[in-house]
C-alpha positions in Angstrom: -1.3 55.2 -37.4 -4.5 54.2 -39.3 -3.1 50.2 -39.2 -3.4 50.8 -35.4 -6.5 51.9 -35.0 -7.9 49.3 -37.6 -6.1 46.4 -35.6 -7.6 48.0 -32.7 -11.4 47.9 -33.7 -10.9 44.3 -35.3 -10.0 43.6 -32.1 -12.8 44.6 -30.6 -14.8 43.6 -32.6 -13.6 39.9 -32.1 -14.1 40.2 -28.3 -17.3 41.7 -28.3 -18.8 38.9 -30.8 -16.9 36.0 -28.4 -19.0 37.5 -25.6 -22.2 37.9 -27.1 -22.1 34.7 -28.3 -21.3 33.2 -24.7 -23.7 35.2 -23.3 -26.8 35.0 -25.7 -27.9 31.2 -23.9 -27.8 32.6 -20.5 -29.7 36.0 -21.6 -32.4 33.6 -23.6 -32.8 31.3 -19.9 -33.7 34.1 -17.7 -36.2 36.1 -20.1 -38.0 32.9 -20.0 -39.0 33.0 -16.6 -36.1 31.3 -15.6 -33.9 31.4 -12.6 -30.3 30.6 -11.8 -30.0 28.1 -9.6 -25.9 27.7 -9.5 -22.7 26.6 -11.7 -20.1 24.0 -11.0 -16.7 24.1 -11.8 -16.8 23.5 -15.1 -18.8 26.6 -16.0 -22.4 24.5 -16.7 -24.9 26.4 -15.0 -28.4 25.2 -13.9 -32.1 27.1 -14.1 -35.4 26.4 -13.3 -38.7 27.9 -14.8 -40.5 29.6 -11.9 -43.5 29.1 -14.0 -43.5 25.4 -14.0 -43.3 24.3 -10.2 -46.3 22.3 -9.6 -46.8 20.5 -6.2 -47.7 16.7 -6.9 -47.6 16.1 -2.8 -47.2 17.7 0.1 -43.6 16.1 0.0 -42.9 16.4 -4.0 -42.8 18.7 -6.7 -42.0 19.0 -10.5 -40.7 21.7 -12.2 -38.8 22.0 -15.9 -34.7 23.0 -15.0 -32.8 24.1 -17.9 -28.8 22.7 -17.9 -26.5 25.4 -19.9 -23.0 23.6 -20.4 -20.1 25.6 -20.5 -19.7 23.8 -24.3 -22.6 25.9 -25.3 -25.0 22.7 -24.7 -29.0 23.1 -23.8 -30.5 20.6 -22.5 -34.4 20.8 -20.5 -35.4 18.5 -18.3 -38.4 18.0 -16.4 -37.5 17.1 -12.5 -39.3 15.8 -10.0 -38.1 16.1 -6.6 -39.1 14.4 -3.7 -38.7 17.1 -0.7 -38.4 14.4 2.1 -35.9 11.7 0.7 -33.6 14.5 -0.9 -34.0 12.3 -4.4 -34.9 13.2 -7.7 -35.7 11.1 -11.4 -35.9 12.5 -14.6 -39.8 12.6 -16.4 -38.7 13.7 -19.3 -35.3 15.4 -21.6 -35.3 17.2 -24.3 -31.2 18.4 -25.8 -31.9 21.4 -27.5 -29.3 22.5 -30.4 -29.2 26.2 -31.4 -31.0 26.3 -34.4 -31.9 23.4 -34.9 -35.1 21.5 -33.7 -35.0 19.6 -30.1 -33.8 16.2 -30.3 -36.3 13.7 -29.0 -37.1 12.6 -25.4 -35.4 10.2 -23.2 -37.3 8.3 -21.1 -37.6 8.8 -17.4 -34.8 7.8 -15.1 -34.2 6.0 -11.7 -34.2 8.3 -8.4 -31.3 9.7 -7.8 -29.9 11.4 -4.4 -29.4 15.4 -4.7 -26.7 15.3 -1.9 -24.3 14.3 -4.9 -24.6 17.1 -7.0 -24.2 20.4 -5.1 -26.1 22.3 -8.2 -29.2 20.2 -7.5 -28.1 19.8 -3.3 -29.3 24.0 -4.2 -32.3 23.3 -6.3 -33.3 21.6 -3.3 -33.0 24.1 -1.0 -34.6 26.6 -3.0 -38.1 24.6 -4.4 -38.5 22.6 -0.7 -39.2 24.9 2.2 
């Protein structure tokens, strides 16, 4: 009987460290100030600081979104989004790598169209009103 209950709390243990482990990136993006934006199929999931929108135009903003991949991956990435066109470039990356120090910062990128990607088609709607 005692073999049971030890295979039982090994095997509880197992499932409850699995799940804090998939859980602690998600639980360190929203104390942050951050807020989920949406997931895709895969299980990556998308945030955005609420504490770093800043209007450059009447028609454009920046703000810092934070990609969690489903492989455990960080990565932060300052967007900015232009409200008319529907388009968006990259300013600046940073990969982040649980502990370890960021890896340094690409440089920015081409506009792109949001309609492609339904996480940032949402972004859209959300930060352009």
């Amino acid at each position: 009987m005692r073999s049971a209950y030890t295979i039982y709390f090994f095997v509880l243990l197992f499932l409850s460290i699995v799940l804090f482990s998939f859980r602690a990136e998600a639980a360190k993006a929203v104390t942050e100030a951050w807020k989920y934006v949406a997931s895709n199929a895969e299980g990556d999931r998308l945030f955005y600081d609420s504490s770093s929108v800043i209007p450059l135009s009447e028609n454009a903003v920046q703000v810092w979104v934070k990609k969690l991949g489903h492989d455990g991956s960080a990565i932060k990435i300052l967007e900015e989004i232009n409200c008319s066109y529907m388009i968006v470039r990259e300013r600046q990356v940073v990969s982040e790598r649980q502990g370890k120090s960021a890896l340094p910062s690409r440089p920015r990128s081409n506009w792109q169209a949001m309609e492609l990607n339904p996480m940032m088609k949402e972004l859209h709607r959300i930060l352009c009103k």
